[in-house]
C-alpha positions as CSV (number, residue, x, y, z in Angstrom):
1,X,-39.8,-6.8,-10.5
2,X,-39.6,-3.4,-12.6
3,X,-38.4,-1.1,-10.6
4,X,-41.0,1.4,-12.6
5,X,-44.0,-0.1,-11.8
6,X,-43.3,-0.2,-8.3
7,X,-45.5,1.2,-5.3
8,X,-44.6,3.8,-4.0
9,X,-43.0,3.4,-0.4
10,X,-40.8,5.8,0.5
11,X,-41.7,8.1,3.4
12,X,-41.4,11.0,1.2
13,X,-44.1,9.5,-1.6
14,X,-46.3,8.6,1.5
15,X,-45.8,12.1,3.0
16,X,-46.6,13.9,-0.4
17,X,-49.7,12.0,-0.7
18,X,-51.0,12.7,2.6
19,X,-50.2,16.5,1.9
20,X,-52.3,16.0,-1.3
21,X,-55.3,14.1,0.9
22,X,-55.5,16.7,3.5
23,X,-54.8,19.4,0.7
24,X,-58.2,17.9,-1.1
25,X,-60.2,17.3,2.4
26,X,-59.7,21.1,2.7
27,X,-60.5,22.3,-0.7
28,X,-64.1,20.3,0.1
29,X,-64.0,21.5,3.6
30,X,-64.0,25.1,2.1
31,X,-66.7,24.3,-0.6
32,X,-69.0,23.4,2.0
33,X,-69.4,26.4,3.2
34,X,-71.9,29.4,2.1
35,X,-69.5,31.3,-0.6
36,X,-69.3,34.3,1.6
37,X,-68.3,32.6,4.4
38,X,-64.9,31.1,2.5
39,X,-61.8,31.8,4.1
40,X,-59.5,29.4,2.0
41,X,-57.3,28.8,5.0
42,X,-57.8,27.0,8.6
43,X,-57.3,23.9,9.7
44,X,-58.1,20.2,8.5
45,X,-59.5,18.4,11.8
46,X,-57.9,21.5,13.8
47,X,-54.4,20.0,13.0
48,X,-53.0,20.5,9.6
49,X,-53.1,24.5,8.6
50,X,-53.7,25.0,5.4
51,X,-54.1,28.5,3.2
52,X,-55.2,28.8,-0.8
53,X,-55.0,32.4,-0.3
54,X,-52.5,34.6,-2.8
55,X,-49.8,34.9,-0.7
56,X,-48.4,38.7,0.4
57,X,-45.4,39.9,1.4
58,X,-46.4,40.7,4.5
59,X,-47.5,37.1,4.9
60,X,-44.2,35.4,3.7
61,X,-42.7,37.5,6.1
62,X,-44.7,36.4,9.4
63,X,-44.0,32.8,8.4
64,X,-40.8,32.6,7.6
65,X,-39.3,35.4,9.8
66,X,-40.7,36.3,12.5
67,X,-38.5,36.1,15.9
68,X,-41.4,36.1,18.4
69,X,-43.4,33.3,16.5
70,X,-43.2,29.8,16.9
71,X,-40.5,27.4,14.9
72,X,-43.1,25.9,12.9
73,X,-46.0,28.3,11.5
74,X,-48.6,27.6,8.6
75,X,-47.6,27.8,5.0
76,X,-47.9,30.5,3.1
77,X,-49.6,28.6,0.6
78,X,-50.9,25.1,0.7
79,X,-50.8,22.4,3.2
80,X,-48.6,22.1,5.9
81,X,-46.0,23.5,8.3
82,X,-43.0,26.0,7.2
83,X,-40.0,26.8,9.4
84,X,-39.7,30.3,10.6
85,X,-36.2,30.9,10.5
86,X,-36.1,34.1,12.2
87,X,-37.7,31.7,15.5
88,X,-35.3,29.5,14.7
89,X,-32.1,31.8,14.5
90,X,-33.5,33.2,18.1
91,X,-33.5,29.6,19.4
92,X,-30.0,28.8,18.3
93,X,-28.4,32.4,19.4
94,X,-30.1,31.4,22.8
95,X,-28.9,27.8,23.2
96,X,-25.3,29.1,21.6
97,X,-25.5,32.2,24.4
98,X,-26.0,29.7,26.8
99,X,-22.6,27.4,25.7
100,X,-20.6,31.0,26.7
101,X,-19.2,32.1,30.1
102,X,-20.6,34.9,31.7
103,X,-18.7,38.5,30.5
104,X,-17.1,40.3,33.5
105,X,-17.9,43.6,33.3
């Protein structure tokens, strides 16, 4: 069989497709509603954020660095999760903090 013309089964092609699924559920989701009442971001089945807004500064830097926030936040843009590093660099200092023996003062 040509390798080509395969389907594709990775869990990467399946992933990406189901990104794109959700990513068109939502775009309907949106177009369903009165045109002043568009947000273009929210949830698909209140489980998959997604967010066609332009992103901002100020938004890139909520999601992907914001200590007090959870691990995983919504996208900037698009469908899906995105780490938040600066969550995730708290996490690590904490479990690494915990590895050390007390100081003695």
């Amino acid at each position: 069989m040509d390798s080509q013309r395969r389907m594709p089964t990775s869990v990467r092609d399946i992933w990406r497709l189901a990104l794109a699924i959700i990513g068109v559920v939502a775009i309907i989701q949106e177009l369903r509603k009165p045109p002043n009442e568009r947000t273009w971001h929210g949830k698909v089945a209140d489980i998959v954020p997604y967010d066609f807004r332009i992103p901002t500064i100020d938004r890139m830097r909520t999601t992907y660095w914001n200590p007090e926030g959870p691990a995983l936040s919504a996208k900037v843009f698009g469908v899906g999760w995105a780490p938040n590093f600066g969550a995730l660099a708290k996490l690590f200092r904490k479990g690494s903090d915990a590895d050390q023996p007390p100081s003695v003062q």
